[in-house]
C-alpha positions, 0 to 999 in steps of 0.5 A: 335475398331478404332476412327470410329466405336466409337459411339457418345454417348460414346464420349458425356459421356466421354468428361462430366464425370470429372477425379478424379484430375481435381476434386482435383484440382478444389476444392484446387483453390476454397478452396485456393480463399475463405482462401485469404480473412480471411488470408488477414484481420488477417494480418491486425489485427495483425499488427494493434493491437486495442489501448485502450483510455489513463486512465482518469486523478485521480483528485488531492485534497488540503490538509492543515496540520501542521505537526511538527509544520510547515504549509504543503499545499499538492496536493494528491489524495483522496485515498493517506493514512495519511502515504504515503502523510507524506513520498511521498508528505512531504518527512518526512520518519521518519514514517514507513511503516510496515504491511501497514494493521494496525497490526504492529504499526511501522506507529503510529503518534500522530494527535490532540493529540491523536496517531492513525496508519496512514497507517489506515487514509486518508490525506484528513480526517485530513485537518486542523489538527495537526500531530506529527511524530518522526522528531518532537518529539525532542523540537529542532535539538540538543536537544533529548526529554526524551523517545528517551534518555531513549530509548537510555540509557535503549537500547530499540531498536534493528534494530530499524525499529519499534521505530519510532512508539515505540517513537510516542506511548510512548509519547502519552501514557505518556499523556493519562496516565498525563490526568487520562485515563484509561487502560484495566487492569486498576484495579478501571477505576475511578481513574488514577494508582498511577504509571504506572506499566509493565502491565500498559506499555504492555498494552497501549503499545500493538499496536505496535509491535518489531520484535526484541523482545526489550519489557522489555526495552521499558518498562522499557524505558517508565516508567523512562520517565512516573516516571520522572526519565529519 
């Protein structure tokens, strides 16, 4: 059949009726133009990643103590434990930090006179107060106090990471016992024991812990100071 004899409807159809790749590629024009944007804007979010706003600032609190006998203003945050204020801010490391949980006993100071674990207490709990740690347990620079030479003599200690507690509890120990306070195995609570016996030690002695396992001497440290012996 020539060109002529074509009919005009045939060519009308044929002129309308879209090839299967003109269609590909009308759709992959039209995909590629609608990705362009979303493309575009997360290359923008990745280069300008969001900037979250700086903290706000932890006020600072000031807390008066006399420690070793010495006047210490500190500025410390409310939540600082007795325990870091005495190594971070007054720079007295003596004091150990151990189980950091009240368990270990390696954090023990004497406050008020009475010995507690500082890692259990905040500093600004104790504004005012007087605390003892084992820098200020010998009554000068060359002179040793009693527990810590029979601490030496009766070889109580072992790598010695605990004993800075070990010293502060004894010696408060010492005091309460002075002062007629009783114990758990106390046998009559009425009266204070007319020495202090091995139960008696271990006893008031059970809140801190050696790791070395240096008990019998401790004990046997304690009581030549309690016996004044030492």
């Amino acid at each position: 059949m020539s060109p002529a004899d074509t009919h005009p409807h045939d060519v009308s159809d044929a002129a309308q009726k879209p090839s299967r790749r003109r269609f590909l590629q009308s759709a992959a024009a039209a995909a590629a133009v609608s990705a362009a944007p979303l493309a575009h804007a997360q290359q923008q979010s990745a280069a300008t990643p969001a900037v979250a706003p700086p903290p706000a600032a932890v006020p600072m609190m000031p807390v008066k103590l006399t420690i070793n006998g010495h006047p210490y203003e500190l500025q410390v945050e409310a939540r600082t434990t007795l325990l870091d204020a005495l190594r971070e801010y007054a720079n007295l490391t003596g004091t150990k930090k151990g189980c950091d949980r009240g368990q270990c006993g390696a954090c023990t100071v004497i406050v008020a006179g009475r010995r507690i674990n500082s890692c259990l207490t905040l500093a600004v709990m104790h504004d005012g107060e007087s605390v003892t740690t084992v820098e200020g347990l010998a009554p000068d620079g060359d002179t040793l106090a009693p527990i810590q030479r029979a601490f030496i003599e009766k070889d109580a200690f072992q790598c010695g990471y605990c004993t800075p507690g070990q010293l502060c509890s004894a010696t408060a120990l010492i005091d309460e016992y002075r002062k007629g306070d009783a114990s758990a195995v106390t046998a009559d609570v009425r009266f204070r024991p007319a020495q202090l016996s091995d139960d008696e030690i271990r006893e008031r002695m059970s809140g801190n812990i050696c790791r070395c396992g240096a008990y019998p001497n401790i004990v046997a440290a304690v009581k030549a100071v309690a016996s004044g012996n030492a």
